[in-house]
N, C-alpha and C positions, 0 to 999 in steps of 0.2 A: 052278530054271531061271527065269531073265527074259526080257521080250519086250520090244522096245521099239516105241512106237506114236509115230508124229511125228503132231501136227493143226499145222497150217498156218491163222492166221486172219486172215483180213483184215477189212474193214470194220465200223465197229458194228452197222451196219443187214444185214448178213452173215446169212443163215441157212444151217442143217443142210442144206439140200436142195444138190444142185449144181448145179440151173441159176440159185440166185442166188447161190453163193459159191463161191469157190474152196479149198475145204477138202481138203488133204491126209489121208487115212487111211491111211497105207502100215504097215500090221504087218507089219511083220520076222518071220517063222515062224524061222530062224536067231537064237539066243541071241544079246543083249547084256550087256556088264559093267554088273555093279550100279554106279548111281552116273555113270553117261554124261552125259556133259553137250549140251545143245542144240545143234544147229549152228545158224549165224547165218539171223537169218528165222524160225525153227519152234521150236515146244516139244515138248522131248521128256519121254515121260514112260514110268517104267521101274517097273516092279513086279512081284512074283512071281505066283504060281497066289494063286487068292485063294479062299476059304470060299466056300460056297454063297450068302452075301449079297453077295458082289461088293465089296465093300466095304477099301479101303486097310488094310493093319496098321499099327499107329503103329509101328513101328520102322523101315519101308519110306519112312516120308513126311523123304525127303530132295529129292524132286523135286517137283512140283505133281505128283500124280500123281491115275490115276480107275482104277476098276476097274470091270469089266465090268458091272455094274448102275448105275453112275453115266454110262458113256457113254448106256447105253439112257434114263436118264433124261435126258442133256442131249438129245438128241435128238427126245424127247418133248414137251420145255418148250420147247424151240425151236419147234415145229410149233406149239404150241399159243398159242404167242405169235406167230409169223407170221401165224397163220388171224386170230387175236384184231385182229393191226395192219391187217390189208388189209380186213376187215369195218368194224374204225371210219374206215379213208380212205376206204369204199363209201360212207358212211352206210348201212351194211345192218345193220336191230335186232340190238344184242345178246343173246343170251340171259346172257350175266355182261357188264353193263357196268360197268365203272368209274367211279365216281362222280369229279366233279371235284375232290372234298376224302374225304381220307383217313386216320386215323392209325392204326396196330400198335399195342398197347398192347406195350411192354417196360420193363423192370425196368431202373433207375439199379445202377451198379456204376464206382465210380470206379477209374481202375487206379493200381496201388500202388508201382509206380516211373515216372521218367520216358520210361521207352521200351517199358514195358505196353502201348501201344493197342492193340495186336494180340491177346493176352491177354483183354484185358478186353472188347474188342468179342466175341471167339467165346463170353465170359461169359455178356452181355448178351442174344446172339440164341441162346445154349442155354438161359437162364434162359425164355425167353418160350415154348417148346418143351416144359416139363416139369423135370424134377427136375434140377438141376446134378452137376456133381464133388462128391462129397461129400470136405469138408478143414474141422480146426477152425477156418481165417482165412480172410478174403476174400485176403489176399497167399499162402497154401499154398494154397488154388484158381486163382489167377493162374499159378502157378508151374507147375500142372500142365497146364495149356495151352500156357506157355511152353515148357515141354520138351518137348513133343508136337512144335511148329514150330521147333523150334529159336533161338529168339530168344535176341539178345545184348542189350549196350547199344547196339549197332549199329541196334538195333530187329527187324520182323518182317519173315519173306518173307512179300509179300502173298500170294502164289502158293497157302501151304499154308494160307490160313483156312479154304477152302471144305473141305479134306480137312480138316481140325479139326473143323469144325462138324457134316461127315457122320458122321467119328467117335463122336463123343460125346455129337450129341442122341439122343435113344431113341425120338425119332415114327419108326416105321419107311417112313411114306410122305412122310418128309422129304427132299430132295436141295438139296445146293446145288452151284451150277456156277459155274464162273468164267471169265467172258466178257469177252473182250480185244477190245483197239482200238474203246474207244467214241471215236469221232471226234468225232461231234456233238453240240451240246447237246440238237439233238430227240432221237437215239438215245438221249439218258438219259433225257428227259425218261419219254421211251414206256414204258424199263426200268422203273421208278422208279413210274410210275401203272398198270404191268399187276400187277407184282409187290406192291407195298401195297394196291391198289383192286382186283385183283380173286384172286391167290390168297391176299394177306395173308402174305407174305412181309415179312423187315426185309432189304435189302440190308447190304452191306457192299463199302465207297469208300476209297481210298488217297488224301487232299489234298495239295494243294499250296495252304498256305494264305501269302496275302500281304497280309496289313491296310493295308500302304502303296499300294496300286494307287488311284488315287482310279475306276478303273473299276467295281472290285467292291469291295461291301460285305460285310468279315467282323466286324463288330460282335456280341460282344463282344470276340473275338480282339482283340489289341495285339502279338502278335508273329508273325515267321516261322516256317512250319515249314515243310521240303521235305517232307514227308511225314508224314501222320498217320490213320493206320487208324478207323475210326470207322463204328458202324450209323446206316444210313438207315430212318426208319422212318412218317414219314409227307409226305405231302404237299397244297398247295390251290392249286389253279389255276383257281380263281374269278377274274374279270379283277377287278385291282384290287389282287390277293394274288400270286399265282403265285411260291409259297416250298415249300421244300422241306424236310422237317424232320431235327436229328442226334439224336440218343440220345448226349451226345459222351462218354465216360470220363475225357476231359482236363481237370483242372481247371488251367487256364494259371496262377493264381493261386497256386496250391501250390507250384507248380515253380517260378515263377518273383516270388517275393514284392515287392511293390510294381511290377513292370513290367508282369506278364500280368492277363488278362483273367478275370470269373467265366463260365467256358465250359463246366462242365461240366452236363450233365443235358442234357433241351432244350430246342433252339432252333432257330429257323425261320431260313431264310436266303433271301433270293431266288433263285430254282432258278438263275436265269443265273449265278452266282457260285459255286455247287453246281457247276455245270456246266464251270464254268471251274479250279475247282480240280481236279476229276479231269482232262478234257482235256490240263491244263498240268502233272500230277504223273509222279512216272517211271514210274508203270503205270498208264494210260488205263486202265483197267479196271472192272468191278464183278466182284461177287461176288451171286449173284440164285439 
């Protein structure tokens, strides 16, 4: 039997609570067909009776989907990031404050075709986690993520990174959530300095990257991408700096011989252009 759970999300700055968001939670107790697709406006998400960890089956993850111990935890890290933002706009002392410079240590992992980023980012923030997939090649370890999420040459649904990543890292008091409509650049900025600076999380961002803007600076990039999946994993917003840094899997330069850019490992970008690239890509989104 399936349930289908619609959330409804708006704003970046949006939390769990409902006197500041308008979050739909409507659970259907009445069965839906496996495989239902969203009505316009809201995501749906469809998934069976789940094991006592709450926890997606890979075979089930055709939708973004959560299970019952991942709601409890989005809800959880929403609170605890709410309390965390209205304290630092009080000025009222932190007991975890953020420091203004940050970085995740994570593990370089280039991805092994040209529409891996998706693949090779849930690599990268499962390597930082503990033990990976075990596979004799880094391309049959890419591959087993890739079939997890379904990736084509199409590329990846962003949707199902964060249910990849719950999957498959083994910290058991790990979750990750995937939180839609970041509008602003300060709402990333906030994302971006709670989750590296203070529970030392690597995000993960869908770009829309565009080297030809002379407004934002993608240097080393030299080409478009509509879309490029890619871990965040540090940041400094020291005045003077204020860059935000990729872990990127893409080496532009491989794929694209004599045109693209040496892009991959990392690099710092000015967070406004971080900012603008998720804002401006097809899924406003993080994954945190």
């Amino acid at each position: 039997m399936r349930y289908r759970l619609v959330l409804t999300w708006p704003s970046a700055l949006a939390t769990i609570a409902l006197s500041a968001i308008v979050l739909t939670l409507a659970l259907a107790i009445s069965p839906t067909a496996a495989g239902a697709r969203s009505p316009i406006g809201t995501k749906t998400y469809t998934f069976p009776i789940f094991a006592a960890n709450g926890r997606v089956d890979p075979a089930a993850a055709t939708l973004d989907e959560y299970g019952t111990a991942d709601l409890q935890a989005m809800a959880e890290k929403q609170a605890r990031f709410d309390s965390w933002l209205a304290q630092r706009q009080s000025g009222t002392r932190l007991v975890t404050k953020a420091p203004l410079s940050y970085n995740v240590s994570t593990p370089p992992h280039l991805q092994q075709t040209g529409y891996w980023c998706g693949p090779a980012t849930v690599e990268i923030i499962d390597d930082k986690w503990g033990p990976i997939v075990s596979a004799s090649t880094e391309t049959a370890r890419q591959q087993i993520y890739a079939n997890y999420m379904g990736t084509t040459t199409a590329g990846t649904n962003f949707t199902l990174v964060d249910n990849a990543l719950n999957y498959f890292i083994t910290e058991t008091n790990v979750t990750y959530i995937y939180r839609a409509g970041m509008g602003t650049a300060s709402a990333i900025y906030d994302c971006v300095q709670y989750d590296v600076g203070v529970t030392q999380y690597p995000l993960a961002a869908d770009l829309r990257i565009d080297p030809a803007d002379p407004n934002y600076s993608w240097t080393p990039y030299r080409l478009y991408h509509s879309g490029h999946i890619v871990p965040i994993d540090g940041y400094n917003y020291n005045v003077g700096s204020y860059t935000i840094r990729l872990n990127d899997p893409n080496d532009e330069s491989r794929w694209h011989p004599g045109s693209g850019g040496a892009t991959a490992g990392h690099h710092s970008y000015p967070r406004k252009t971080l900012a603008h690239g998720v804002i401006s890509s097809i899924r406003p989104d993080l994954i945190w």
